[in-house]
Kinemage of the C-alpha trace (Angstrom):
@kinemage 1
@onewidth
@group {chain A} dominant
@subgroup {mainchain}
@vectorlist {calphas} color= white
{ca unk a 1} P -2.617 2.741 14.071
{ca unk a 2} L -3.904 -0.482 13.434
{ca unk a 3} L -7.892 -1.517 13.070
{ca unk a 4} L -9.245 -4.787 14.006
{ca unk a 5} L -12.996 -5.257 15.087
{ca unk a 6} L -12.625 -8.127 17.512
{ca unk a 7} L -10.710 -11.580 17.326
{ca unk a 8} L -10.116 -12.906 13.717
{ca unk a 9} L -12.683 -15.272 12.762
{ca unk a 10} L -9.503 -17.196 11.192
{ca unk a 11} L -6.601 -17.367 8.943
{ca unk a 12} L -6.665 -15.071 5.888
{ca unk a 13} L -6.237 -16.788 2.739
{ca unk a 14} L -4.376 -14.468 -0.916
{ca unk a 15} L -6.003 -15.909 -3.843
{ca unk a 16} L -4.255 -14.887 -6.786
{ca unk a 17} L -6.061 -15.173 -10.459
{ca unk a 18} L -3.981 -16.591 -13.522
{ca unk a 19} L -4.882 -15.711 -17.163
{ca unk a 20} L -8.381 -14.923 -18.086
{ca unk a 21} L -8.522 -11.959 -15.575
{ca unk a 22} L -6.185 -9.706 -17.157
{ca unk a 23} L -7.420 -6.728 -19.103
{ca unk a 24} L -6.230 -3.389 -20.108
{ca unk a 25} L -6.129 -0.643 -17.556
{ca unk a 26} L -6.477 -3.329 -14.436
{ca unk a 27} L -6.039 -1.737 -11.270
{ca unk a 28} L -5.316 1.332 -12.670
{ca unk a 29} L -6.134 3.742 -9.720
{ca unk a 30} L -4.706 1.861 -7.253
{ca unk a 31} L -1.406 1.803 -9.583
{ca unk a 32} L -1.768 5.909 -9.373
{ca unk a 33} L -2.036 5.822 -5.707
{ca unk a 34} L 0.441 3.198 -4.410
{ca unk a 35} L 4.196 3.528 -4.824
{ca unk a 36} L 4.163 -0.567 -4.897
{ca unk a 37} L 2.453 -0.917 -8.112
{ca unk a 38} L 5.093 1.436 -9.596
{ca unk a 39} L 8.313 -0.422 -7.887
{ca unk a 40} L 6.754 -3.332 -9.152
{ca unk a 41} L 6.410 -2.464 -12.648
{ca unk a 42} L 10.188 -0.888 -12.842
{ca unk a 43} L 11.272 -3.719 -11.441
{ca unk a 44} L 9.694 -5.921 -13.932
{ca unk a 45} L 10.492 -3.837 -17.133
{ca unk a 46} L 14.486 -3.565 -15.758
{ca unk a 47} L 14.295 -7.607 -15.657
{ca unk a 48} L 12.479 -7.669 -18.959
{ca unk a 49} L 14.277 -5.161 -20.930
{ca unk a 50} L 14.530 -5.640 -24.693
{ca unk a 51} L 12.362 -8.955 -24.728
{ca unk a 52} L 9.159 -7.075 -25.662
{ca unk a 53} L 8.411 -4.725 -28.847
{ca unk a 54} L 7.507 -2.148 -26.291
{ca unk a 55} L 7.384 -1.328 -22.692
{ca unk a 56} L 5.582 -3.347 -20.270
{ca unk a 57} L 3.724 -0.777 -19.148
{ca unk a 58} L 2.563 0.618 -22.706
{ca unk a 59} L -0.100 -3.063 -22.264
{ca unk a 60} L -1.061 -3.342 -19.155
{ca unk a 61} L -1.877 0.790 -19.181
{ca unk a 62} L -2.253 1.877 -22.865
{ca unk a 63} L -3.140 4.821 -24.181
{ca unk a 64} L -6.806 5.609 -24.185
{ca unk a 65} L -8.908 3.948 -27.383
{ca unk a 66} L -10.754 6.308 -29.665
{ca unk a 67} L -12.346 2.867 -31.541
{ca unk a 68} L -13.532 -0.559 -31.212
{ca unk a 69} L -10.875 -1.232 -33.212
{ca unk a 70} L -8.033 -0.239 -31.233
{ca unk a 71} L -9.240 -1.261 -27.982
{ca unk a 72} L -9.814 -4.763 -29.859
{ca unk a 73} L -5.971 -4.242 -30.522
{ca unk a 74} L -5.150 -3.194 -26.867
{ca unk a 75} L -6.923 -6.516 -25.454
{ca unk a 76} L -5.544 -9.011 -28.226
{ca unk a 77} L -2.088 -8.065 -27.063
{ca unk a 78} L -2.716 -8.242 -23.800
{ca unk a 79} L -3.580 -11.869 -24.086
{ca unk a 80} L -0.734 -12.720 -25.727
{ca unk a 81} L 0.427 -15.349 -23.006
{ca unk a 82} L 4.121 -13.876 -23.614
{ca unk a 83} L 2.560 -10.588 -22.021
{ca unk a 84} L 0.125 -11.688 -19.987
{ca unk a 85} L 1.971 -13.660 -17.528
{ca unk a 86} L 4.132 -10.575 -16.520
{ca unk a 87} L 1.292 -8.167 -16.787
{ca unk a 88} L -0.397 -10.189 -13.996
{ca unk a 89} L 2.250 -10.872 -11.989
{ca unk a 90} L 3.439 -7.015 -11.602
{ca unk a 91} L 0.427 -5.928 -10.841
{ca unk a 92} L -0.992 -8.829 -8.437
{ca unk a 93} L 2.315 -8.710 -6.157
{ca unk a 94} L 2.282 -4.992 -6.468
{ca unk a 95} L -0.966 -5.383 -4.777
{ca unk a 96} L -0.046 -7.848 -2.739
{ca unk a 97} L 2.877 -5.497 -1.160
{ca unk a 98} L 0.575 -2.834 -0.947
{ca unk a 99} L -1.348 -4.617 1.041
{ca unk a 100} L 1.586 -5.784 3.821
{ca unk a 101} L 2.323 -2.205 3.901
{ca unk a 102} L -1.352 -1.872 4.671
{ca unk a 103} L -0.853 -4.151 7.730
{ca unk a 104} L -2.599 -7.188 5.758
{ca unk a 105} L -0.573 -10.576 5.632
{ca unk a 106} L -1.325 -13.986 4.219
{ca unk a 107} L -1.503 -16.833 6.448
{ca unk a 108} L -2.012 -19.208 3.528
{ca unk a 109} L -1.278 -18.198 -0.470
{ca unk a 110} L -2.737 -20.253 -3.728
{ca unk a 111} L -3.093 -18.998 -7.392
{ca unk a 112} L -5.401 -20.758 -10.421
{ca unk a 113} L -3.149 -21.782 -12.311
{ca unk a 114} L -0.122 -19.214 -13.554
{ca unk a 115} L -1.395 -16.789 -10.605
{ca unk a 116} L 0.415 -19.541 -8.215
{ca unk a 117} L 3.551 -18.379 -9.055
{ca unk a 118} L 2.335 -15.264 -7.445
{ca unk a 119} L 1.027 -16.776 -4.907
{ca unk a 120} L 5.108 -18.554 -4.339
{ca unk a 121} L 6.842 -15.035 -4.514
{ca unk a 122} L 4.052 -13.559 -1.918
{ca unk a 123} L 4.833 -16.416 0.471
{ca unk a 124} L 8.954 -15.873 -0.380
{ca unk a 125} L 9.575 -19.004 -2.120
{ca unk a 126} L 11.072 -16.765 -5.296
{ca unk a 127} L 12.020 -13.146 -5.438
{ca unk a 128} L 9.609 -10.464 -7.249
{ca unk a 129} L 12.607 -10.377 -10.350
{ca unk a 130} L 12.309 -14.169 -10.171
{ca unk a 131} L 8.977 -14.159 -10.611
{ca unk a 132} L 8.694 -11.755 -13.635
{ca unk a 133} L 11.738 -13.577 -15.395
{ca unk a 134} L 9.692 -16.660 -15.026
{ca unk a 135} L 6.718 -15.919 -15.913
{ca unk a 136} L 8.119 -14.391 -19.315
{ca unk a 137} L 10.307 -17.286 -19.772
{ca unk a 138} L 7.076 -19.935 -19.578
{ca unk a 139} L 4.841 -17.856 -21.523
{ca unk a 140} L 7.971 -17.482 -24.104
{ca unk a 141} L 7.849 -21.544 -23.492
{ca unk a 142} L 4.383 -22.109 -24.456
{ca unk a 143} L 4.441 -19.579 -27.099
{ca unk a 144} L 7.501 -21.066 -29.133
{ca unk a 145} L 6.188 -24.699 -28.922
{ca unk a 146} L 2.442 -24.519 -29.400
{ca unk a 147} L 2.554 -23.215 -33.249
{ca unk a 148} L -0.158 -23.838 -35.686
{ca unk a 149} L -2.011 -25.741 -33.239
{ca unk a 150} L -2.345 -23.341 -29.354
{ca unk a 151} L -5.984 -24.850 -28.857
{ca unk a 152} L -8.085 -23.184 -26.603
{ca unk a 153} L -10.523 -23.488 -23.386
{ca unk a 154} L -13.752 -22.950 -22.633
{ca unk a 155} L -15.570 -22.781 -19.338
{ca unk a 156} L -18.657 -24.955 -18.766
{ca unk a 157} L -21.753 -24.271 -16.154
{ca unk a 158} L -21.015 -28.524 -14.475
{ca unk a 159} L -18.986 -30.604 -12.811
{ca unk a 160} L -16.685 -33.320 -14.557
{ca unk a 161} L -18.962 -35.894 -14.284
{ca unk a 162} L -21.924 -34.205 -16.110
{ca unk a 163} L -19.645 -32.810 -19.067
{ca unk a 164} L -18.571 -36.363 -19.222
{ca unk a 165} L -21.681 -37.529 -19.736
{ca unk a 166} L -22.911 -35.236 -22.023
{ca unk a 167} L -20.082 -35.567 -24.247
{ca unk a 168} L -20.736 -39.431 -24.505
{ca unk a 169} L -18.002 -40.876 -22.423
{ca unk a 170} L -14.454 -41.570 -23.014
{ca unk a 171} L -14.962 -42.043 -26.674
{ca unk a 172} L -16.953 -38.734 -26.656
{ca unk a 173} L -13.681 -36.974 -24.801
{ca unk a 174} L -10.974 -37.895 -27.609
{ca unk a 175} L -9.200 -34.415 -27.615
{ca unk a 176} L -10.716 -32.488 -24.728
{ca unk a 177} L -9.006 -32.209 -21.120
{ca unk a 178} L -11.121 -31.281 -18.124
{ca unk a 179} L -8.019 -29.076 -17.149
{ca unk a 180} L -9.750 -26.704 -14.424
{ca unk a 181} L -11.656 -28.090 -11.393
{ca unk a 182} L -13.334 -24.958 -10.261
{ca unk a 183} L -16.022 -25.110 -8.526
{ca unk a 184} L -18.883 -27.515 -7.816
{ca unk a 185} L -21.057 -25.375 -11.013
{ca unk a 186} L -18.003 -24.766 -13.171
{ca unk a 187} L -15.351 -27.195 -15.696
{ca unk a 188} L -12.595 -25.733 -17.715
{ca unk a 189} L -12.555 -27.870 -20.944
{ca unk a 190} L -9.060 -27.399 -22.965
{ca unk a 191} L -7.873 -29.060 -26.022
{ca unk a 192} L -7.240 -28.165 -30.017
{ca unk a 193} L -9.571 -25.922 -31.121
{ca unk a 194} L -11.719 -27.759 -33.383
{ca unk a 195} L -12.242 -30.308 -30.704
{ca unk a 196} L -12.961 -27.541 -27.968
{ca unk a 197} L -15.959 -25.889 -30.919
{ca unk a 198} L -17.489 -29.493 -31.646
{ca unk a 199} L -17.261 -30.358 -27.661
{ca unk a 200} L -19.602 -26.665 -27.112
{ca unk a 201} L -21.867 -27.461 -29.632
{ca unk a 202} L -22.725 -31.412 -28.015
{ca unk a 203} L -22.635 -29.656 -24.497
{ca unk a 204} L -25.229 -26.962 -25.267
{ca unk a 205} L -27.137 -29.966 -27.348
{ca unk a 206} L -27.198 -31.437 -23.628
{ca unk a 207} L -28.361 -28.554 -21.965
{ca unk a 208} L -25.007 -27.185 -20.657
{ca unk a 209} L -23.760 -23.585 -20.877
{ca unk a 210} L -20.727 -23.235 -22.470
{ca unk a 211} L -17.983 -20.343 -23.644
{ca unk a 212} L -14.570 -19.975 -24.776
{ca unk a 213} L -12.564 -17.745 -22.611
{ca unk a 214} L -10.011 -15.172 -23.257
{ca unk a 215} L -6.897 -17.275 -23.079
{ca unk a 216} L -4.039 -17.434 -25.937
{ca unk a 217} L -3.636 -21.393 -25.834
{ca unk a 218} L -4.757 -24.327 -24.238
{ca unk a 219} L -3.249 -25.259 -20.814
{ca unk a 220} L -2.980 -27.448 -18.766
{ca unk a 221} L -3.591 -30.573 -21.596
{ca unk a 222} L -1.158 -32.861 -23.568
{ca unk a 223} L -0.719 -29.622 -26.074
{ca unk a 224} L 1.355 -27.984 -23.498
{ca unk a 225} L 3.855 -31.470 -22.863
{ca unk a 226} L 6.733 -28.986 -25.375
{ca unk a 227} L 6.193 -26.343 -23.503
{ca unk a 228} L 7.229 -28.301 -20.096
{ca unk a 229} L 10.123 -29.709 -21.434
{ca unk a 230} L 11.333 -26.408 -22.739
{ca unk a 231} L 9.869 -24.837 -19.441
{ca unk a 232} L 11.678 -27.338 -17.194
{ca unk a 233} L 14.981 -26.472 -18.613
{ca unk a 234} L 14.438 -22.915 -16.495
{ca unk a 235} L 12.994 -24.353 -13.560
{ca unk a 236} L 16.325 -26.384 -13.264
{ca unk a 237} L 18.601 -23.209 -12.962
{ca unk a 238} L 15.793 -21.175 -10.834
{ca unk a 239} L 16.793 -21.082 -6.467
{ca unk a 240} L 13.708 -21.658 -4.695
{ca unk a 241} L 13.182 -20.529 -0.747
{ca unk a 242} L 11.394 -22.514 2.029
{ca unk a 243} L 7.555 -20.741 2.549
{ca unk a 244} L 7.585 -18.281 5.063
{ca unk a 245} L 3.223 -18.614 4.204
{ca unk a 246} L 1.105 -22.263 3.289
{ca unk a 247} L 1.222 -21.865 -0.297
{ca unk a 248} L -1.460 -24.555 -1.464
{ca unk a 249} L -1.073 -26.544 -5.043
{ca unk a 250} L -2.893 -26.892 -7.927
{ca unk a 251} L -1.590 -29.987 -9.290
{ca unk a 252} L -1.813 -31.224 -5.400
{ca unk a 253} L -4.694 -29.768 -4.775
{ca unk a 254} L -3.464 -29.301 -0.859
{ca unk a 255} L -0.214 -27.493 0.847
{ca unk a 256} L 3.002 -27.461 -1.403
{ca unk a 257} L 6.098 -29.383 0.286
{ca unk a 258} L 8.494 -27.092 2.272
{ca unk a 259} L 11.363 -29.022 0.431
{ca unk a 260} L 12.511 -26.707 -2.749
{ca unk a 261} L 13.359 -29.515 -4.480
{ca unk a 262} L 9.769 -30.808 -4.167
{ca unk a 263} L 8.958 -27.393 -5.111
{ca unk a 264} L 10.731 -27.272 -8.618
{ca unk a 265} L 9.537 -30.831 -9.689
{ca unk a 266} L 5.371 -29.521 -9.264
{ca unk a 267} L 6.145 -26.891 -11.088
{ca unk a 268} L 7.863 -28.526 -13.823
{ca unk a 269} L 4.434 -30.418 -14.146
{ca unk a 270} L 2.282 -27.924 -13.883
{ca unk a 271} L 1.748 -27.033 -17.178
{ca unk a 272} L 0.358 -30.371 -18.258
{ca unk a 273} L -1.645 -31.328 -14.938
{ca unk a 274} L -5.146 -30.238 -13.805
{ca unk a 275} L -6.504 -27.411 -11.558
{ca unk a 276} L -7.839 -28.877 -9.117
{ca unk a 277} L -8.976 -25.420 -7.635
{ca unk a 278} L -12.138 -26.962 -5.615
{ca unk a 279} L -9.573 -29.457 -3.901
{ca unk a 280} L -7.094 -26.329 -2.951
{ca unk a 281} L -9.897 -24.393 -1.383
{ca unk a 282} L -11.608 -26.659 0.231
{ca unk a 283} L -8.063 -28.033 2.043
{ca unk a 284} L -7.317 -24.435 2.728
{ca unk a 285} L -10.544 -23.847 4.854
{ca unk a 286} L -9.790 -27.412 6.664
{ca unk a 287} L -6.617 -25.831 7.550
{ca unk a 288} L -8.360 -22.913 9.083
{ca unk a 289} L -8.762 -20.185 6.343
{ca unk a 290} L -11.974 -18.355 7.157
{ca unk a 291} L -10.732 -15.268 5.044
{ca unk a 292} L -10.426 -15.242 1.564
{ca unk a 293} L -8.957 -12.409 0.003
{ca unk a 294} L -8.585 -12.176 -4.262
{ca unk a 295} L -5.824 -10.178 -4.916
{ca unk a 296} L -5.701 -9.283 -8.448
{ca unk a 297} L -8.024 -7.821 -11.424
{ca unk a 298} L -11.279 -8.978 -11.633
{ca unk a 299} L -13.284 -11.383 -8.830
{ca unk a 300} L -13.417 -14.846 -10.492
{ca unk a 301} L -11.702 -16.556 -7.956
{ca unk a 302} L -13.977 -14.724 -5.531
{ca unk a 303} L -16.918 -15.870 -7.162
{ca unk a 304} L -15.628 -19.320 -7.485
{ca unk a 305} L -14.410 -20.042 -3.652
{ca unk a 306} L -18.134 -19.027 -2.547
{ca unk a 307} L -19.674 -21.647 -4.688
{ca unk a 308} L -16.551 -24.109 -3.355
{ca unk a 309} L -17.806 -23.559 0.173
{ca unk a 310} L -21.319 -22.838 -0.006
{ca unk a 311} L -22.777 -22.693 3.285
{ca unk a 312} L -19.672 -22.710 5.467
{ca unk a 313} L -18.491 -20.060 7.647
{ca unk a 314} L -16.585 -17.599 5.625
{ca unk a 315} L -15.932 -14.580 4.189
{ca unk a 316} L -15.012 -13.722 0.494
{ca unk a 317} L -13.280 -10.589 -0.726
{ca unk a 318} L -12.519 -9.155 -3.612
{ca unk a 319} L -9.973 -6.034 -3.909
{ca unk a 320} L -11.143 -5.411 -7.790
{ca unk a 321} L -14.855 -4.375 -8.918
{ca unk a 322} L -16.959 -1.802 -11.355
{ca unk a 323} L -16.542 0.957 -8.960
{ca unk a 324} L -13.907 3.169 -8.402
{ca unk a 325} L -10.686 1.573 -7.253
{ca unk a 326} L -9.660 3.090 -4.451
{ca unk a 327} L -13.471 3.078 -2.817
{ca unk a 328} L -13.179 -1.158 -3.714
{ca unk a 329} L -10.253 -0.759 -1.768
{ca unk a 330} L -11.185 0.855 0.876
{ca unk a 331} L -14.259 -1.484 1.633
{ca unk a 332} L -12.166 -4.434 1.368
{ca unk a 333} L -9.850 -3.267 3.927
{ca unk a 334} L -13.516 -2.407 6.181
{ca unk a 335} L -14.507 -6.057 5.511
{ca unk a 336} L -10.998 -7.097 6.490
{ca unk a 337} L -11.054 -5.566 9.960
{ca unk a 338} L -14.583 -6.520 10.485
{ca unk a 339} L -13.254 -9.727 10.242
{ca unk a 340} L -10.688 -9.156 12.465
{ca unk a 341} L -7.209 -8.900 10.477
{ca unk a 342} L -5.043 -6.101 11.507
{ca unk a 343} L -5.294 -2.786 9.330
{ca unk a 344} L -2.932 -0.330 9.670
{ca unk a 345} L -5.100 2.737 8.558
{ca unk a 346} L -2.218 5.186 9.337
{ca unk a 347} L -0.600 3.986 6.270
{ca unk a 348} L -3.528 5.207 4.065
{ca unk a 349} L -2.180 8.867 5.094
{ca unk a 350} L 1.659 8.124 4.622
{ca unk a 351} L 3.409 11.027 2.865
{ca unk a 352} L 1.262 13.817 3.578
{ca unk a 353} L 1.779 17.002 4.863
{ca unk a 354} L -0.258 18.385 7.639
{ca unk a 355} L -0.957 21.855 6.295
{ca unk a 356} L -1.109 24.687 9.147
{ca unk a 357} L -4.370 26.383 10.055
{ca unk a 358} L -4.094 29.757 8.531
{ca unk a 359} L -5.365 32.715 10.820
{ca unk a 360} L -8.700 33.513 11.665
{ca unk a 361} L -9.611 37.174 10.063
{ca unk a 362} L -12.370 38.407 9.036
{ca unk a 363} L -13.022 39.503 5.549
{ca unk a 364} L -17.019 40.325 5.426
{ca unk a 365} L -18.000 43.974 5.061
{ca unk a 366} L -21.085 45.641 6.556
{ca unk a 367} L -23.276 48.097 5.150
{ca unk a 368} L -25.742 51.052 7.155
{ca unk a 369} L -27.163 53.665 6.099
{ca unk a 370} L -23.848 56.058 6.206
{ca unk a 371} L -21.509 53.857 4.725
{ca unk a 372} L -19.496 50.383 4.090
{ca unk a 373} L -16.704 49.862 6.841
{ca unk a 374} L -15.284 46.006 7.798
{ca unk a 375} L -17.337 43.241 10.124
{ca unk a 376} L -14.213 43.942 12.366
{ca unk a 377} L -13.808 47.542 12.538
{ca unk a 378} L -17.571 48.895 13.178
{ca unk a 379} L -17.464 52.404 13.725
């Protein structure tokens, strides 16, 4: 039974988040609910096995925490990019075949930053196994090489051009990369760490808001170049697919090349070259997204594509919020078929078992003045 309110108002758009959105417990009761999330994650710890101290699944859903302490532990190893990566990936395609089950398909795909190798596997450019055997394998990457020196990144209320300028120019830059373009209100600075601190301080000096963000090293700068080379060693024995979806590019900011060849050679830059997230979404909506759907923990992206397209006709959704899962859910599906995408509601039902009306009898007594006797045998 599928649920559409009128014609789309356009193609529907996946937009999958990269590091900074994971946290412990994400998605946890839609992971209860939908046999997906659990394929996923046995599929990912059976590719995995042995490469972590513990099970996959013992970071992404720990055991509850009884202190500050421990859920300071629980969050620290989560954001270990070795762990991250996968942790994100299993639970954002899990999601993502959820929601084809669900009836809900991608016209277009994109990810910021590692979430667009998510966004590849949804539009079948690698498998699900490739994708968690690849996304361990470049966190591994960026791990091994970074050493002493990981840096960090902070996210800044501007544009390039005013962080530019508050920083003093080119000379005032020496160390810092404006690695994320994400919106029209919002620069991710990344560098070494010391240069990332003094860079805050001179940016809140100028009036700009400023703060680090929960990320193990700094991407998408010159500290990563190790990391590529070591990371493009994989990429050379990895088999990519032709889209069956537009996935759109980061480092392109427009629609990846069909040619897997092309394919390989982005990614193998990736590491080192900007988001140019505002670019993505803005070519995306040319192309005739009016749908954009975040599929993964959290609602930055959500958030960030609204500010991107400010005043144009379109809709943002978010699958992830403060409220219950499975109610976020549900209203995101709503939105979806007010919007006009196909929901196939019978799906929400799947599995259950119609139980049969028992008989009608009564079981009330009555009381007169004599005695008690059954509503259905007066005397």
């Amino acid at each position: 039974i599928y649920l559409a309110f009128g014609p789309p108002r356009g193609k529907v758009a996946f937009l999958f988040p990269g590091q900074g959105s994971q946290k412990p417990h994400m998605l946890r009761e839609l992971a209860l609910h939908f046999p997906e999330f659990r394929a996923s994650l046995e599929q990912a710890e059976q590719s995995l096995a042995g490469r972590f101290p513990k099970k996959l699944s013992a970071y992404i859903y720990p055991p509850p925490a009884f202190s500050s302490e421990q859920e300071k532990q629980q969050n620290l190893e989560l954001t270990d990019t070795v762990v991250a990566q996968p942790a994100l990936g299993v639970v954002e395609i899990g999601l993502c075949r959820t929601l084809e089950r669900l009836g809900v398909r991608a016209d277009m795909t994109a990810g910021h930053s590692y979430g667009e190798y998510v966004a590849l596997a949804a539009a079948g450019v690698i498998s699900d196994s490739a994708l968690f055997e690849l996304s361990e394998s470049r966190g591994r990457a960026i791990k091994d090489t970074t050493h002493d020196e990981a840096g960090t990144m902070a996210a800044v209320s501007a544009d390039a051009d005013a962080i530019a300028k508050a920083l003093g120019g080119m000379d005032g830059m020496e160390g810092i990369t404006l690695a994320n373009h994400n919106s029209p209100r919002q620069t991710v600075i990344s560098g070494a760490n010391a240069a990332v601190g003094a860079a805050i301080k001179k940016l809140e000096a100028a009036g700009l808001a400023a703060r680090l963000i929960p990320v193990a090293c700094a991407f998408h700068s010159p500290l990563m170049e190790p990391a590529r080379e070591r990371f493009a060693e994989v990429l050379a024995r990895q088999t990519f697919a032709k889209p069956h979806a537009a996935v759109f590019s980061n480092t392109l900011g427009g629609q990846y090349p069909e040619d897997p060849k092309e394919i390989a050679a982005l990614l193998a830059s990736h590491l080192v070259r900007p988001v140019k997230f505002v670019d993505e979404v803005r070519a995306m909506y040319e192309q005739g997204a009016r749908v954009f759907l975040e599929v993964g923990p959290k609602g930055v992206l959500t958030g960030l594509a609204r500010q991107i397209l400010e005043g144009k006709d379109a809709r943002f959704i978010q699958i992830d919020s403060d409220r219950n899962g499975l109610v976020q859910l549900l209203n995101a599906l709503a939105q979806l078929a007010a919007e006009g995408a196909p929901v196939d509601t019978a799906q929400l039902v799947r599995g259950r078992v119609r139980q049969p009306e028992p008989e009608a009898r009564e079981t009330g007594w009555m009381v007169n003045g004599l005695k008690a006797f059954p509503r259905n045998q007066p005397p």
